[in-house]
C-alpha atoms as a printed R data frame, in Angstrom:
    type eleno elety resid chain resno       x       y       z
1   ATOM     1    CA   UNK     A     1 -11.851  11.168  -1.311
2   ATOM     2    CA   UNK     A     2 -14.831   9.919   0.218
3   ATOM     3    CA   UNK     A     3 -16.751   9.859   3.456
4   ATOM     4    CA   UNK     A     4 -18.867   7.463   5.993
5   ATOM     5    CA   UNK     A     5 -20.572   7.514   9.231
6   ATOM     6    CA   UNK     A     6 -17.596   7.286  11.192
7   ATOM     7    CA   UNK     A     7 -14.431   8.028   8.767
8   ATOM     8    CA   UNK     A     8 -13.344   9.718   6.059
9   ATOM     9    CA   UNK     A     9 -11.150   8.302   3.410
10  ATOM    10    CA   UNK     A    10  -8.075   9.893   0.977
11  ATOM    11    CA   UNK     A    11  -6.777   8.125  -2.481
12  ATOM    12    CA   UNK     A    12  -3.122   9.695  -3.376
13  ATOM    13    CA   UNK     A    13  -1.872   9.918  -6.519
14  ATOM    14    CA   UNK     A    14   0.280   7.125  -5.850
15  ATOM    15    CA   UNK     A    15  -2.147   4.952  -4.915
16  ATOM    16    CA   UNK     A    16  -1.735   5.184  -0.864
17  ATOM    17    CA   UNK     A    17  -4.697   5.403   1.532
18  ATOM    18    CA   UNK     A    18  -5.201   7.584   4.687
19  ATOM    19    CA   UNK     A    19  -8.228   6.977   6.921
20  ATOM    20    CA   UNK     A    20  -9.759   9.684   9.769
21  ATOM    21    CA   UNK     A    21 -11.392   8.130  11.841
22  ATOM    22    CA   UNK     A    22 -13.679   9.720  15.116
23  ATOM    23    CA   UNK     A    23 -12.514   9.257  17.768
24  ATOM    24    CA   UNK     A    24 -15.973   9.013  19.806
25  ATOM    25    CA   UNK     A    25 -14.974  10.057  23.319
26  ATOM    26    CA   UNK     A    26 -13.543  13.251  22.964
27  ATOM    27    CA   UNK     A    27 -14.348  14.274  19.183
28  ATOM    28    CA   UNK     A    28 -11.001  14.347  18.006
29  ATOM    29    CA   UNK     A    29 -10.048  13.042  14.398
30  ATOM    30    CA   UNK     A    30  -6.561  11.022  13.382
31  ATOM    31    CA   UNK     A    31  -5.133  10.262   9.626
32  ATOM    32    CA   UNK     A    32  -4.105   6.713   9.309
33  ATOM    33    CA   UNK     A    33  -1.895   5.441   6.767
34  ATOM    34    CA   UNK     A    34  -3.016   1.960   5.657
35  ATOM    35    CA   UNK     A    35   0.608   0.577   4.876
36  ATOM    36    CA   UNK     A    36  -0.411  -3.261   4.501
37  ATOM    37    CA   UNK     A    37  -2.440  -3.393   1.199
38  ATOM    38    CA   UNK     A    38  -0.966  -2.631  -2.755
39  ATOM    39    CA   UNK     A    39  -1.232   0.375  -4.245
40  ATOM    40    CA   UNK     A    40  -5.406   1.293  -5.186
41  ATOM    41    CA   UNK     A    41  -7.111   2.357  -8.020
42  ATOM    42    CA   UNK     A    42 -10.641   2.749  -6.619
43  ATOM    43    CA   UNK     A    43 -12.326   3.481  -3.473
44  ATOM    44    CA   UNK     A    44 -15.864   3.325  -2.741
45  ATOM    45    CA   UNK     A    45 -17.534   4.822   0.151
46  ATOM    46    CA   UNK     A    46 -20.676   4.014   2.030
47  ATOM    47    CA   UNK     A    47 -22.469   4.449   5.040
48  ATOM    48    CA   UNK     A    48 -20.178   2.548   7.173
49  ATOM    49    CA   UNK     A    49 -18.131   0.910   4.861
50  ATOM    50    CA   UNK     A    50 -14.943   1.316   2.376
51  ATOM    51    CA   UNK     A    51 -14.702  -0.896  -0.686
52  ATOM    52    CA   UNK     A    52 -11.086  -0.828  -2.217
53  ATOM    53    CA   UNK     A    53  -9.771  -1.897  -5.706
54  ATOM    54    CA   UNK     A    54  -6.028  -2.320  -6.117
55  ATOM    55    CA   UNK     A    55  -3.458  -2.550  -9.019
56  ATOM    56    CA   UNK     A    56  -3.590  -6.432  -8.834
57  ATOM    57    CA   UNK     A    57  -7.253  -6.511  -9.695
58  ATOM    58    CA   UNK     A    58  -8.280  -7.330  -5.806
59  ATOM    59    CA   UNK     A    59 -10.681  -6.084  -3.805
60  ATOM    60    CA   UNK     A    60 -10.778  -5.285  -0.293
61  ATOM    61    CA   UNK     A    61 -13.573  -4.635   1.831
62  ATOM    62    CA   UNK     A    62 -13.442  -3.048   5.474
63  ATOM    63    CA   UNK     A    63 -13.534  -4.246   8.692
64  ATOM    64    CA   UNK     A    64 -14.507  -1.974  11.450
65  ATOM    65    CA   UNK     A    65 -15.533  -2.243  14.834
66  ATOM    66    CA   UNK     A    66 -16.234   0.368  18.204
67  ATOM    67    CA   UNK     A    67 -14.357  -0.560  21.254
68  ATOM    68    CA   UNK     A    68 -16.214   0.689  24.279
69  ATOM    69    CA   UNK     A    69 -14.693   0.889  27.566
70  ATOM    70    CA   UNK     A    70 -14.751   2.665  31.185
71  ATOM    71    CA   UNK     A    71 -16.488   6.047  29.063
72  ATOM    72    CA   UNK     A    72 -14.588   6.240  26.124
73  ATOM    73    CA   UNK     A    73 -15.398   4.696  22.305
74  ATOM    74    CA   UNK     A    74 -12.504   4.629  19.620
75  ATOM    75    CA   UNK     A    75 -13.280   3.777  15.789
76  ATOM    76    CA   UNK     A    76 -11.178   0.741  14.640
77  ATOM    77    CA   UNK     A    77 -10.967  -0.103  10.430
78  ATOM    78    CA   UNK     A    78  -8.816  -2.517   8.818
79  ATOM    79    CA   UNK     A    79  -9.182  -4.024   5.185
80  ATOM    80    CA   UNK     A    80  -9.672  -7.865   3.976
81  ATOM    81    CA   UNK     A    81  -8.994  -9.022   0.790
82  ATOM    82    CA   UNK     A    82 -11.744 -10.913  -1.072
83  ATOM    83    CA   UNK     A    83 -10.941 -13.664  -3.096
84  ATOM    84    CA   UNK     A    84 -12.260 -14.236  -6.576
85  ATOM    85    CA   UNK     A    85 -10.891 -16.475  -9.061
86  ATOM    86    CA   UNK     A    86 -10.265 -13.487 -11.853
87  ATOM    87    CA   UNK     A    87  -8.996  -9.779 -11.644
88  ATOM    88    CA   UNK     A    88 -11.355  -7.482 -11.038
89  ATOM    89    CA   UNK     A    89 -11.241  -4.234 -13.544
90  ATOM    90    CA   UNK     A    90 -14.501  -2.239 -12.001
91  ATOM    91    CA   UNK     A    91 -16.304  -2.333  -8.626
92  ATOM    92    CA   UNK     A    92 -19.724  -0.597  -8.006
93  ATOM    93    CA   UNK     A    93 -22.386  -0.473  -5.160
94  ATOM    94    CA   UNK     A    94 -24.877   0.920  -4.385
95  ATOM    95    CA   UNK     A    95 -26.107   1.177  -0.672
96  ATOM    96    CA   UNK     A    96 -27.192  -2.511  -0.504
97  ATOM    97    CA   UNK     A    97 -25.535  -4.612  -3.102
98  ATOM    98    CA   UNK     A    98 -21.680  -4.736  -4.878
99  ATOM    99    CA   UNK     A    99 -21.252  -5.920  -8.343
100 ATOM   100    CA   UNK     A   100 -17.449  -7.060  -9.515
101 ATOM   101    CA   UNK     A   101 -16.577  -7.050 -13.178
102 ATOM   102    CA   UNK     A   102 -13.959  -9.077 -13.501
103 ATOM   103    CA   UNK     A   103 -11.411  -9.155 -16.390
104 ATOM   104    CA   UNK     A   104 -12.805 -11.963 -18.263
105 ATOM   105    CA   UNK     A   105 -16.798 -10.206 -18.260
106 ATOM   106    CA   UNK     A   106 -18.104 -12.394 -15.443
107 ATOM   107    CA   UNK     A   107 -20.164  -9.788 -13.101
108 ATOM   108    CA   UNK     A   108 -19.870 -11.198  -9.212
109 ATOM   109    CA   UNK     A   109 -22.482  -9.901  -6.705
110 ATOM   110    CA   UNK     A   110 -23.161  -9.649  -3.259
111 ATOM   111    CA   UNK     A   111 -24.740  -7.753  -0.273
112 ATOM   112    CA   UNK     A   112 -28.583  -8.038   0.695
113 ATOM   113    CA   UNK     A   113 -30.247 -11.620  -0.483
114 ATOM   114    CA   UNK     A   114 -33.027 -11.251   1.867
115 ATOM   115    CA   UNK     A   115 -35.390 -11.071  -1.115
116 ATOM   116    CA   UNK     A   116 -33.484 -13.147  -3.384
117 ATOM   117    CA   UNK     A   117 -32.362 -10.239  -5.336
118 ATOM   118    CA   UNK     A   118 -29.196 -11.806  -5.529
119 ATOM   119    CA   UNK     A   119 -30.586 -14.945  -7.831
């Protein structure tokens, strides 16, 4: 389980996610089964985003947006997959950077390069 800004986030035993979201008109929270992603292994939390590791070795990172209309504000998150060229076997961030060990020992990494901390 883990928890951001704006959501919350359950790992089952079999692998399935369910995402509460606010709901930022009226305070009310809904569970959301994400049905169109493999089963996961990992989840990382952060502020405002949800880093995922599935069975297959990919990753998926969130998507999320606020829709604001005529008084009302609703939550929206959906998950992309990211594409690296070997299966990932860890994942770990920290609030401004992600590192991905992949199955072969190459270490990816990205998030904030506006130092060149990223090489």
């Amino acid at each position: 389980m883990g928890k951001g800004e704006y959501f919350s986030i359950i790992l089952t035993k079999y692998g399935e996610i369910y995402v509460k979201y606010l709901d930022l008109s009226i305070g009310s929270e809904t569970y959301t089964k994400i049905d169109n992603i493999p089963p996961i292994t990992k989840v990382i939390t952060l502020s405002t985003n949800i880093i995922l590791l599935d069975i297959n070795g990919k990753v998926h990172l969130t998507h999320h947006y606020i829709v604001q209309q005529q008084g009302w504000k609703r939550f929206y998150i959906s998950f992309l997959p990211i594409e690296l060229p070997y299966k990932v076997i860890d994942v770990v961030s920290s609030s401004h950077h992600t590192l991905f060990l992949c199955e072969n020992g190459t270490v990816y990494g990205c998030g904030d390069n506006s130092e060149g901390q990223l090489g």
